[in-house]
C-alpha positions, 0 to 999 in steps of 0.5 A: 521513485520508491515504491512499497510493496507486500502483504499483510495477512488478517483472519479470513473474517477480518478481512473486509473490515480491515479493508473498509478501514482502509479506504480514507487511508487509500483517498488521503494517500491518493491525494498526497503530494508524489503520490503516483499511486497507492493500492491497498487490495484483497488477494484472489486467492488467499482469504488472509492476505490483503496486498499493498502497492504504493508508488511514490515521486521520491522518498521525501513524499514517502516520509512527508505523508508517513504518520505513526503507521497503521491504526492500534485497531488495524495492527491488532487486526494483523497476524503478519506483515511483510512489507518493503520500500524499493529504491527504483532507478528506473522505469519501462513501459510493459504497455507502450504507455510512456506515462508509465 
């Protein structure tokens, strides 16, 4: 499993149109095979920060749905960026959901 996580930070008043810029990047990766989940959010605290957690079956489908990156539009939109791919061996239930 691999899951990507960070943030990126934009000016407060990007923010949500940064965010509605996303939503068919949200649904396309949604329907992406190995896609276990993919979140891209605004953060409750702090009006830069827009947060980023994907979950995927394998690396495989990570680079399979992988284009060229965010739009030129979004990445002139960014002020920062600071986000990993994690190599996971293993998972446990915090719910007692064995789906995990």
């Amino acid at each position: 499993m691999v899951i990507v996580a960070g943030h990126i930070t934009v000016e407060p008043q990007q923010r949500e149109p940064y965010l509605a810029g996303c939503v068919s990047v949200v649904e396309q990766a949604r329907r992406a095979a190995g896609c276990l989940d993919f979140a891209i959010t605004a953060d409750l605290i702090d009006p830069c920060r827009i947060n980023i957690f994907e979950r995927w079956e394998s690396q495989a489908a990570v680079d399979t749905f992988r284009s060229s990156g965010p739009s030129d539009e979004q990445s002139t939109a960014m002020l920062s960026a600071s986000v990993a791919e994690y190599d996971i061996a293993d998972v446990r239930s915090l719910s007692g959901d064995s789906t995990a």
